[in-house]
N, C-alpha and C positions, 0 to 999 in steps of 0.2 A: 360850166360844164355840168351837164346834167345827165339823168341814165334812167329806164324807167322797168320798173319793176314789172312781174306777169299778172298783176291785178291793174295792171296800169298807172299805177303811182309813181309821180315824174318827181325827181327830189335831186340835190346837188351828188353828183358819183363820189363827193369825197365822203359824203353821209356813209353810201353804199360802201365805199371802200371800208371805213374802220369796224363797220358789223363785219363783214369778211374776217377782216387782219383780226379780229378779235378785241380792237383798240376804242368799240363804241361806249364800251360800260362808264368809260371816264370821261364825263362831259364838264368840266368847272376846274378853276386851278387849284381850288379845295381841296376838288376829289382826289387832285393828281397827286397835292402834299398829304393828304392820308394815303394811299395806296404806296406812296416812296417812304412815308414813315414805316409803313409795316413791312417794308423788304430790307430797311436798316439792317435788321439783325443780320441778315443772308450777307449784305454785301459789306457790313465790318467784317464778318467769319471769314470773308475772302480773301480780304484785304492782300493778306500775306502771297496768296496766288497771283495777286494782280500784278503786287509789284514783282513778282517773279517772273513771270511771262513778260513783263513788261509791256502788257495788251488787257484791255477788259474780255473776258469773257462772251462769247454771242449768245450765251444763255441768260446771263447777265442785264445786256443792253437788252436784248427781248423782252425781260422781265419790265424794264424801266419803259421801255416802248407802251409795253400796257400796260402800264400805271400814267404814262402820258405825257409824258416825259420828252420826245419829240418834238411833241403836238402842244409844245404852251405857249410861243408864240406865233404859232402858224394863223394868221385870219380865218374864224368858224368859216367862213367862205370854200375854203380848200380844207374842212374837216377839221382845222387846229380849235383849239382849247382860245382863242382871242386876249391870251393873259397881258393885264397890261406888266410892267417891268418889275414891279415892287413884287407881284403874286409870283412870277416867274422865278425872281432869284431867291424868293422864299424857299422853293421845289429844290435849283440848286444849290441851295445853302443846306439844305437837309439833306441834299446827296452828298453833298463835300464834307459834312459831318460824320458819313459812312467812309467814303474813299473820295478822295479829293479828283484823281485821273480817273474815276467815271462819272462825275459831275464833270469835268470838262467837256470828255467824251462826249457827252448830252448836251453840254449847253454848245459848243459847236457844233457837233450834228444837227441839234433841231432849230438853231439859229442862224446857220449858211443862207440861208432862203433869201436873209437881209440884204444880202451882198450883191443880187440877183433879182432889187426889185424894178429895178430900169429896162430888164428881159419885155418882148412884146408879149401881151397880155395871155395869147393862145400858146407860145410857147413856158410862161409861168406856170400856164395850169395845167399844160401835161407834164411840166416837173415837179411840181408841188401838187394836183388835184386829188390823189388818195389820201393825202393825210401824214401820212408816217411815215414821209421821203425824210432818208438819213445822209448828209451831205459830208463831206470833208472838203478842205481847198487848202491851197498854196497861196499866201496873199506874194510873193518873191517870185516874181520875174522873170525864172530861170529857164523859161525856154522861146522856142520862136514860132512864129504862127505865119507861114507862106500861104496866100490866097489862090485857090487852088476849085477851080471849075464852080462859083457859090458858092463855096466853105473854107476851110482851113487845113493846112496839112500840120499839124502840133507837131515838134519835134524836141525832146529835150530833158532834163533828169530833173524832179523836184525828191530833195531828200529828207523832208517832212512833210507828212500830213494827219494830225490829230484824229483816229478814229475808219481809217483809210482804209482798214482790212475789213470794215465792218459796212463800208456806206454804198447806199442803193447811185447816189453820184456824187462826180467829183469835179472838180474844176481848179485849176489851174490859171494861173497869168503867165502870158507870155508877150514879147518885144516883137509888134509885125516888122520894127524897121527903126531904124533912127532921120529924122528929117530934119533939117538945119541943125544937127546937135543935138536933139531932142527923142528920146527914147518914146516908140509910139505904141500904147499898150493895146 
């Protein structure tokens, strides 16, 4: 996916996208564990609010958005940081030193992606092409998906999803049916 600028400059739109969202300054998974060291102090002070609310903060998770925090395992392809595993949990090992439930918050939000790479290629890139798609999901089964004119009519209650008040998508598993016995996801 591409997008081209008013001088004519044709570059990847997830490029485009994180100068927009304000998320281009953090290019390396370096940068992203300096930029989450220096909000340490902010998000220990919080601590106490988090666990009160019992939710992070969206001023919070925006803060960590741009420091990159999303974007460390996403492929530079679609605007991510390319971090391989070891730089990554670095990031959330320095978040969970702040507050443990927003380094979660973050490492499932900006690692949903994983679970969605078997999606066809055109529709990955318009859920992941800006960069700083914030995901939650249900991996539990809890609801049913009737096939319905080319899609699905979802019907059904999932009673957790990590980060769910705050995520740009979500997803969900559900049972289209059971056949010989066998539950069909």
């Amino acid at each position: 996916m591409t997008t081209t600028d008013r001088a004519g400059t044709t570059r990847p739109a997830a490029a485009a996208a994180a100068e927009a969202t304000g998320t281009a300054a953090v290019t390396t998974p370096e940068e992203a564990l300096a930029a989450v060291r220096r909000l340490a102090p902010e998000i220990t002070a919080r601590a106490p609010e988090i666990e009160a609310a019992r939710r992070v903060p969206r001023d919070l998770l925006d803060a960590v958005a741009r420091a990159g925090g999303y974007r460390l395992l996403l492929p530079r392809s679609h605007g991510g940081l390319g971090a391989d595993p070891v730089g990554a949990f670095r990031v959330y090992e320095a978040l969970a030193a702040s507050d443990a439930s927003l380094a979660w918050v973050v490492l499932i939000g900006g690692g949903g992606w994983l679970d969605l790479t078997g999606l066809p290629p055109a529709t990955f890139d318009e859920l992941f092409g800006r960069g700083d798609t914030r995901m939650a999901g249900v991996f539990r089964p809890s609801g049913s998906a009737t096939p319905v004119g080319g899609g699905y009519r979802i019907d059904g209650r999932w009673t957790f999803a990590s980060g769910c008040e705050d995520a740009d998508r979500l997803y969900v598993n559900c049972l289209e049916g059971v056949v010989d016995g066998e539950p069909q996801l």
